[in-house]
C-alpha positions as CSV (number, residue, x, y, z in Angstrom):
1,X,24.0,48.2,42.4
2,X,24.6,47.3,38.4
3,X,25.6,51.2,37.7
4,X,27.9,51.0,40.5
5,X,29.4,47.7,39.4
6,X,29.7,49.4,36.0
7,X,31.3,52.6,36.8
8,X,33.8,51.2,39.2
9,X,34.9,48.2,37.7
10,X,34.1,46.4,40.7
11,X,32.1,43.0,41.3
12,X,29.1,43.2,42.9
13,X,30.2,41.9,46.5
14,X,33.3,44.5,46.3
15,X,30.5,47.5,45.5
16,X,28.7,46.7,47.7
17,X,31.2,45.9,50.8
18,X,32.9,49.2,49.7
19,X,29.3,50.4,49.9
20,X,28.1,49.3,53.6
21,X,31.8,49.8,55.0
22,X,31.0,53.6,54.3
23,X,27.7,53.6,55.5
24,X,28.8,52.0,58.8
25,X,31.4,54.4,59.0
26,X,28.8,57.6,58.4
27,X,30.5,58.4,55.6
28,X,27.2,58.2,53.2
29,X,23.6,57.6,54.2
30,X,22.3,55.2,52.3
31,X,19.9,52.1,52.2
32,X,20.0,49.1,50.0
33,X,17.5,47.0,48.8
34,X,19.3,43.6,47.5
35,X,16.3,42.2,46.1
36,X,15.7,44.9,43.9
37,X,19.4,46.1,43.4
38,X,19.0,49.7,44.7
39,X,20.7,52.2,46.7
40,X,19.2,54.8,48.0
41,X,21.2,57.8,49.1
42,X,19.5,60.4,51.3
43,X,20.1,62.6,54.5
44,X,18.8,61.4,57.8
45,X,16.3,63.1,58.8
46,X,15.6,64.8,62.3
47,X,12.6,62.9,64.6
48,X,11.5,66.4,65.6
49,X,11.4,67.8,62.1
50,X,9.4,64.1,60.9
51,X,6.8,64.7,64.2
52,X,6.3,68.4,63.7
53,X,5.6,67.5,59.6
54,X,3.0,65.1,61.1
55,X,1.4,67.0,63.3
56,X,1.2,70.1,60.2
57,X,-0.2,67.2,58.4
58,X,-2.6,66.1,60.7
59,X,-3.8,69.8,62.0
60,X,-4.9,70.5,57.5
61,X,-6.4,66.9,58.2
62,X,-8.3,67.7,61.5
63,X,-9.2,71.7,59.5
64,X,-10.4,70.0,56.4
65,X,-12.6,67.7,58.5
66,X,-13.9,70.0,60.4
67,X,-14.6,72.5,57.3
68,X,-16.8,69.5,55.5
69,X,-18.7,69.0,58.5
70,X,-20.1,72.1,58.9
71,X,-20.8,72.5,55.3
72,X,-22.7,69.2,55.6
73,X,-24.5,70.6,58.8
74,X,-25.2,73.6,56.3
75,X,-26.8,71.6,53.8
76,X,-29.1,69.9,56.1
77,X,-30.2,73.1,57.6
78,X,-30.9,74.4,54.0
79,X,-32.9,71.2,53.4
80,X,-35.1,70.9,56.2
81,X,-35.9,74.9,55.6
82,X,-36.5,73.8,52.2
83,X,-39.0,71.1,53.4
84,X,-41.3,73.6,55.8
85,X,-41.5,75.9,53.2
C-alpha cells in the first residue's frame, strides 16, 4: 500500500479506494491485507483446475504411500527369512 501511496501521489485512503473500486468493478484481481499493508494481485483461478490439482496431488500421495508400504512389507519378509536361516 506504501509503494502505491508513493508512486501515485495519493494518500493512503485514496490508493486504496481507487484500489477496491477496481476490484469491485473486475477490473484487477487483487486481495489486501490492511494489517500488513499488502496487495496481492493475481488471476482467479478455476474450481475445476484447483480440484483436479488436488486430486494429482493426492493420487502421488496415495502412490507414494502405497510404494513405502510394500517396501516395508519387503523388509519384513527379508527379516523373518533372515531369522530361519
Amino acid at each position: 500500500m506504501c509503494l502505491l501511496h508513493g508512486c501515485f501521489s495519493f494518500p493512503s485512503q485514496e490508493a486504496e479506494k481507487h484500489l477496491s473500486d477496481m476490484v469491485v468493478s473486475k477490473a484487477l484481481v487483487a486481495k489486501i491485507d490492511r494489517p500488513m499493508g499488502i496487495i496481492c494481485f493475481q488471476s482467479a483461478k478455476d474450481s475445476n483446475d484447483i480440484l483436479n490439482s488436488w486430486a494429482m496431488n493426492l493420487e502421488k500421495l496415495l502412490d507414494l504411500v502405497e510404494k513405502s508400504c510394500h517396501q516395508i512389507h519387503k523388509e519384513m519378509m527379508v527379516h523373518k527369512a533372515a531369522l530361519k536361516v
